[in-house]
N, C-alpha and C positions, 0 to 999 in steps of 0.2 A: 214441692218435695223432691222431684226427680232432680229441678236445677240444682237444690243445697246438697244433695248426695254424691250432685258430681264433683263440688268445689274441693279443691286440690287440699281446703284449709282442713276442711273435714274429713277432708279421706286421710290426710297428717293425724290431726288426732285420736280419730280410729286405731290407727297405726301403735301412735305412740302408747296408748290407753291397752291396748292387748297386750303389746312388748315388756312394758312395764309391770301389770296384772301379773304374766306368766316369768317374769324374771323374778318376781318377791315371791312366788311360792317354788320356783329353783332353787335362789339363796337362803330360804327361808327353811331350818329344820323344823321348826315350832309353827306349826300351822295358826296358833291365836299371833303369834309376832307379826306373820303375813299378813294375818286379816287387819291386823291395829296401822302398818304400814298402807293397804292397798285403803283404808280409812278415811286416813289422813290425805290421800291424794280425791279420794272423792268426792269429802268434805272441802275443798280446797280449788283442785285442777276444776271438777266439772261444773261448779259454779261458774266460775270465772269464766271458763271460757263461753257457757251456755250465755251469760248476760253478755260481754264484751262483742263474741258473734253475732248476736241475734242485734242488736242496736246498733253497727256495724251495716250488718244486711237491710236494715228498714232503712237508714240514713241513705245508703244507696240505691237503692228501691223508689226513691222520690217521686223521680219525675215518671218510673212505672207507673206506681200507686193515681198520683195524678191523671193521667190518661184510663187509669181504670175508674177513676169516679167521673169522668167526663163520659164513659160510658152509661147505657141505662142498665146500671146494674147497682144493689142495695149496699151500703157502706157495710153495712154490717157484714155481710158475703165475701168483701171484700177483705176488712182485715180479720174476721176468722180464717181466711181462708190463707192468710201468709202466718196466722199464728200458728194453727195446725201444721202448717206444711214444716215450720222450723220445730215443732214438738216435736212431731214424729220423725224428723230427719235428727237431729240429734237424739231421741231416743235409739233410735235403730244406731245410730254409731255408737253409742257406750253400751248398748245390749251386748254389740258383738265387740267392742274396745274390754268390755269387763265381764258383762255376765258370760259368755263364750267358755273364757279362762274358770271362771267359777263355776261353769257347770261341766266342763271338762278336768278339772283337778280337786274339787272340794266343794260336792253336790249336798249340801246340810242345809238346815233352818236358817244359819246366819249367812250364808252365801247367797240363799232369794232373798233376805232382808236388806242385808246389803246392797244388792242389786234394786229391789225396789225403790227402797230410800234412794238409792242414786238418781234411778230414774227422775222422781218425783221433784229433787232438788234441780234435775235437769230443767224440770218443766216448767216449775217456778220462778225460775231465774231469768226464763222466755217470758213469760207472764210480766215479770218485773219490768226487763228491756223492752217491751212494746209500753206499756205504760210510761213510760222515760223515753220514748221516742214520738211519743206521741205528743206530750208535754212538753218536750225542750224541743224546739224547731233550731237552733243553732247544733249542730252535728259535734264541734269541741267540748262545747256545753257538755251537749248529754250524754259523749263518750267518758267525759271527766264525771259526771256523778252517776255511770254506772257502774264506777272503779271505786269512788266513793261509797256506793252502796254496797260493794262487795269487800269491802276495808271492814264497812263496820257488823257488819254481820258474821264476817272470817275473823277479826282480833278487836275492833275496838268494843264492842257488844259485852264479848266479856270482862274486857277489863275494864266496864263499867259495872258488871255484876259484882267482881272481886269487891269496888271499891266499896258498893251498897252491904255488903256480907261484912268489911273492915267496919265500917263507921258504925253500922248496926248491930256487929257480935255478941251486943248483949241481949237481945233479942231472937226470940226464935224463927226465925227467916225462911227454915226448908220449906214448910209446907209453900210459903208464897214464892219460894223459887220455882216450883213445877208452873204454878201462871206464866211466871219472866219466862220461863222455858220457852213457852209456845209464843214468844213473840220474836222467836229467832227460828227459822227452819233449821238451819241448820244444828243448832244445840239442838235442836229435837233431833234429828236425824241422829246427833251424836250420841244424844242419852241412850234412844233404841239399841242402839247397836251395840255400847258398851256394857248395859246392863247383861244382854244375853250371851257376852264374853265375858260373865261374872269378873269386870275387871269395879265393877260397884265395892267389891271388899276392901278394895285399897283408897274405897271417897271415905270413909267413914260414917256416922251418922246421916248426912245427908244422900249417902248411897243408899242406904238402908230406905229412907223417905222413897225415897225414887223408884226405886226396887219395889216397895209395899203399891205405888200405883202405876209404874209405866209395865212393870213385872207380869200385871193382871189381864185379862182379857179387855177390861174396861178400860184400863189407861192406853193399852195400843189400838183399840176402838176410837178414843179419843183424841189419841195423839196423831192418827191417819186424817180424822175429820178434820181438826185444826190445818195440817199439811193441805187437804184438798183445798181450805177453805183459802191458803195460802197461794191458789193456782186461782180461783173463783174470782175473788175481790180483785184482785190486780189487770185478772183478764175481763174482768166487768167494766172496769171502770177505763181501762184503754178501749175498748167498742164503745162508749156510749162518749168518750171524750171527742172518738175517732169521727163518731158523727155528728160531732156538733164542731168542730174545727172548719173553720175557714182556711183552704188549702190555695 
């Protein structure tokens, strides 16, 4: 953790993630504008850069990692112990790149929401890139499909959703859109956030859907267990791969 905190890349992002935070609610008279701007950079920026980094740092890490399983020490210790360290190092950079700004300018319900869903997409995105680096042993490889996994999750996801809503319109589709939902974190993260910036009035119908269950205490119950579970499987299944790979 102490090494990724030092790297020049993160202490960049840090940077630019606060500057950026505190410049949208300067320019910003409408504090929902701000929040729907600093949003869009969450859902977006901290993905991308959470997976691109972390797959990035294990591809370099190689011949570390190597010399640490040739020690007598458990795989499993091993790579929990570089997932952790890349969770909590970029958590703590967007804590203080965004929630800092948010809890110094606009301390509400949707500023920790926002903040937590950040967080969480942070950690998921780690989760994803250890599972992808674990799997692709060529380093081009797996730097190109965890650009590809963040294409489709960031735009092509939903302009698969659109197309199934076009072809099926004559059908009542909302309620089964809340499923489709939870197989994007991201759309989930985006539905939470948007809902509680009552900007649901302007989905129509399908807001309204969304609204009657992510609105509830049960749907945000729901919708955090799905996100955990979105950090769980990815991170389960890079340990039990990690240890059955011939290195």
């Amino acid at each position: 953790m102490t090494d990724i905190l030092r790297s020049r890349i993160v202490i960049i992002y840090t940077i630019v993630l606060f500057i950026t935070t505190l410049s949208l609610f300067g320019l910003e008279d409408n504090v929902n504008k701000g929040m729907l701007s600093l949003l869009n950079i969450v859902l977006i920026l901290v993905p991308l850069f959470s997976i691109i980094f972390s797959t990035i740092y294990i591809y370099n890490s190689a011949e570390f990692i190597e010399l640490l399983v040739s020690q007598p020490l458990q795989r499993n210790a091993i790579w929990l112990s570089f997932l952790f360290g890349l969770v909590f190092s970029l958590s703590i950079a967007f804590l203080i790149g965004v929630g800092l700004p948010l809890l110094l300018f606009q301390l509400n319900y949707i500023s920790l929401l926002i903040t937590i869903v950040g967080n969480i997409l942070s950690i998921i995105f780690v989760a994803i890139a250890l599972l992808v680096a674990v799997k692709i042993r060529d380093k081009s490889k797996g730097i190109g499909m965890v650009i590809f996994l963040w294409m489709y999750f960031s735009l092509l996801f939903d302009g698969f959703v659109l197309f199934l809503l076009f072809q099926f319109s004559d059908y009542p589709l909302e309620k089964p859109m809340i499923m489709v939902s939870a197989l994007n974190p991201i759309d989930l993260g985006r539905i939470l956030i948007l809902l509680q910036l009552d900007v649901s009035a302007m989905m129509g119908y399908t807001g309204a859907i969304f609204k009657d269950f992510f609105g509830t205490i049960y749907g945000l119950t729901a919708s955090f267990i799905v996100l955990l579970l979105w950090i769980v499987i990815p991170s389960y299944l890079s340990t039990r791969n990690f240890k059955q790979k011939d290195l």
